[in-house]
C-alpha positions in Angstrom: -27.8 29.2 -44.8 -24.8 28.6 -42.8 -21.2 29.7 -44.0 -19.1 26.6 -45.1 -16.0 25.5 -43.2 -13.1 26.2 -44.2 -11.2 23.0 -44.1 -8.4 24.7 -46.6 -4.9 23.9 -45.4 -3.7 27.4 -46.4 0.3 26.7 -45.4 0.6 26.8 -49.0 1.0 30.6 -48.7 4.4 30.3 -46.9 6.0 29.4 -50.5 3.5 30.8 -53.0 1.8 34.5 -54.0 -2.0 34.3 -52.6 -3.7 35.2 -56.0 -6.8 36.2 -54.1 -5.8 39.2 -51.8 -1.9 39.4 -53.3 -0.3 38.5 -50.3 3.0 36.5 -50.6 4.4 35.4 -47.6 7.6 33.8 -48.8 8.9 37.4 -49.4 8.0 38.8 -45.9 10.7 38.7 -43.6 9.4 37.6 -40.2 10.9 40.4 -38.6 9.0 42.9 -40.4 5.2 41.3 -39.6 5.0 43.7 -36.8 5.5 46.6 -39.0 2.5 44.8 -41.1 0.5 44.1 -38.7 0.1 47.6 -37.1 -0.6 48.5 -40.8 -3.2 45.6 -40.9 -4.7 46.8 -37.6 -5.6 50.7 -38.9 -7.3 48.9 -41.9 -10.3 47.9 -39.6 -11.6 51.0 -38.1 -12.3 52.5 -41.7 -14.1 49.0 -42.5 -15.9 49.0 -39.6 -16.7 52.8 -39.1 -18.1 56.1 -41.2 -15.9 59.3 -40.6 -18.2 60.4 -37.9 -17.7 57.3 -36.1 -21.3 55.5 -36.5 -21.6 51.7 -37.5 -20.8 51.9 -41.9 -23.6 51.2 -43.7 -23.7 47.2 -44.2 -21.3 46.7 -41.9 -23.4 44.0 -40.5 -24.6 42.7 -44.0 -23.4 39.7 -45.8 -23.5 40.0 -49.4 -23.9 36.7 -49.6 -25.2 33.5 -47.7 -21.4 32.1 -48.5 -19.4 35.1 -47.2 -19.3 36.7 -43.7 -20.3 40.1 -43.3 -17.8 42.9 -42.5 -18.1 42.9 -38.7 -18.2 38.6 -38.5 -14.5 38.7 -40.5 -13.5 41.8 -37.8 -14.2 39.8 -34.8 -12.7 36.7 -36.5 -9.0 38.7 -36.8 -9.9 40.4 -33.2 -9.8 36.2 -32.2 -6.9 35.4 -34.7 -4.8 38.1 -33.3 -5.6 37.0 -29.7 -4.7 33.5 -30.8 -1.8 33.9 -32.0 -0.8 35.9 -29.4 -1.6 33.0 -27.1 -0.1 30.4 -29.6 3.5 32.7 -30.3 3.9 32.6 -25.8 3.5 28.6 -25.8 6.4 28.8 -28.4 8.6 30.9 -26.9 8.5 29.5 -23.4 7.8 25.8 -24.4 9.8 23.5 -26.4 7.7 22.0 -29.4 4.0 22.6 -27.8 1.2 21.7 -29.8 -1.7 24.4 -30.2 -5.6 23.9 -28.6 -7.9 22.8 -31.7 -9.9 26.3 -32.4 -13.0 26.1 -34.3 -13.0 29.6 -36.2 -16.5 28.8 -37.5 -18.0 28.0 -34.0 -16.6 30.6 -32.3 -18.7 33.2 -35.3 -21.9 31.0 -34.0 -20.8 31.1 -30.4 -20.1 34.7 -29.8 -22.3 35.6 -32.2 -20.0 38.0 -34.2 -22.7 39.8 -36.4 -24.1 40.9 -33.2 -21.3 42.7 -31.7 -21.3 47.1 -31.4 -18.7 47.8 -34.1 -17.6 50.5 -32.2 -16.1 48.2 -29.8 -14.7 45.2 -32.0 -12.7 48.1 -33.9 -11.2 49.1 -30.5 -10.5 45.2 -29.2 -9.1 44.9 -32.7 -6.8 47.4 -32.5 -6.0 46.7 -29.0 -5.4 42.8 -29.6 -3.4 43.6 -32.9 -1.1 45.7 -31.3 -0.5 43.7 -28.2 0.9 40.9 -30.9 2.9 43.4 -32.8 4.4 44.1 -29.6 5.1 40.2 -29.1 6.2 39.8 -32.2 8.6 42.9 -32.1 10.1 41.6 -28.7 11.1 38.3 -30.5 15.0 37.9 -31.2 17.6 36.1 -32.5 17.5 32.2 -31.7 14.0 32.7 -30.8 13.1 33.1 -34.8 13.1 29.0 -34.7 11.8 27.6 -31.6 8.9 25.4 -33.0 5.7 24.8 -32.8 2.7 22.0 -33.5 -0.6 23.2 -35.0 -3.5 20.2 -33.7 -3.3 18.9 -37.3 0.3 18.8 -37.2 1.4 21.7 -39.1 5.1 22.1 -38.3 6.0 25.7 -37.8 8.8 27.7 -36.4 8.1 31.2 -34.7 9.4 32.6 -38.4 7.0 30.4 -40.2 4.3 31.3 -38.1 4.5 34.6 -38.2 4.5 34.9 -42.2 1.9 32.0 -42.0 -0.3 34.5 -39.7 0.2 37.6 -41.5 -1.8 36.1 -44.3 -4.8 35.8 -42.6 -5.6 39.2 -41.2 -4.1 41.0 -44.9 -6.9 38.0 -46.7 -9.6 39.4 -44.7 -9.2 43.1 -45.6 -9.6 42.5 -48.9 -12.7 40.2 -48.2 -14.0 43.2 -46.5 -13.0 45.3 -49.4 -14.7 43.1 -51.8 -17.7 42.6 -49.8 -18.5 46.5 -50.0 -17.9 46.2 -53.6 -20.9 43.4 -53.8 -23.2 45.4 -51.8 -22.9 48.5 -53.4 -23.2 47.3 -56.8 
């Protein structure tokens, strides 16, 4: 059975506490997401990997026909994290752009993201994550509110944005986290 889309519009969590992973956004100043996103990015090699290095056990497992399996959520930040990198350039040297449409669901089909080595989506997420910290860290003053068009029309500024993104990647630990939990018992 196929995972359900998320049709969500999860903006919400710029001005409210996300009950499910404890994440609140409206107390994160946008200067610090760097700081937690490099913190974000050393959470996936542990979810991905055993101490020795080899695939974890289930890593590839869904607990559930509803939830996506540990690697599928570490390839879909791997993608967010590339996104956004993409998505925080068109802001910052574009006035008002308006982001592609991007399909998070068919890109799991497409690239098919339970088949990927974990080995190397724990590398391209590292990689990817801090090549956006790096972006993120290089943004300054007047920059903060340049602004930005999500396809729906979600209105965001580069400090909006980058709270708005955090949320994501912190989520999907925990989904990870919790999906261990189901499979072990």
């Amino acid at each position: 059975m196929p995972i359900e889309p998320d049709t969500k519009d999860w903006t919400w969590v710029l001005e409210s506490r996300c009950e499910e992973c404890g994440f609140d956004a409206s107390t994160l100043p946008a200067a610090a997401v760097a700081q937690v996103l490099r913190g974000n990015v050393t959470a996936w090699r542990p979810l991905l990997l055993a101490d020795d290095g080899t695939p974890r056990a289930g890593v590839a497992e869904r607990p559930s026909d509803d939830r996506w399996s540990a690697l599928e959520y570490a390839c879909h930040v791997r993608d967010v994290y590339r996104l956004y990198g993409e998505r925080l350039s068109l802001m910052l040297e574009l006035d008002n752009p308006t982001f592609p449409n991007w399909d998070q669901d068919v890109s799991a089909v497409d690239d098919a993201y339970n088949s990927q080595d974990p080995t190397v989506v724990a590398g391209e997420v590292e990689e990817s994550g801090r090549a956006l910290a790096r972006s993120f860290d290089a943004v300054d003053g007047d920059q903060w509110r340049r602004t930005g068009l999500r396809s729906d029309g979600a209105h965001f500024t580069v400090d909006t944005f980058a709270r708005y993104f955090m949320h994501d990647p912190v989520h999907h630990v925990a989904d990870v986290e919790e999906n261990y939990r189901r499979l072990t018992g």
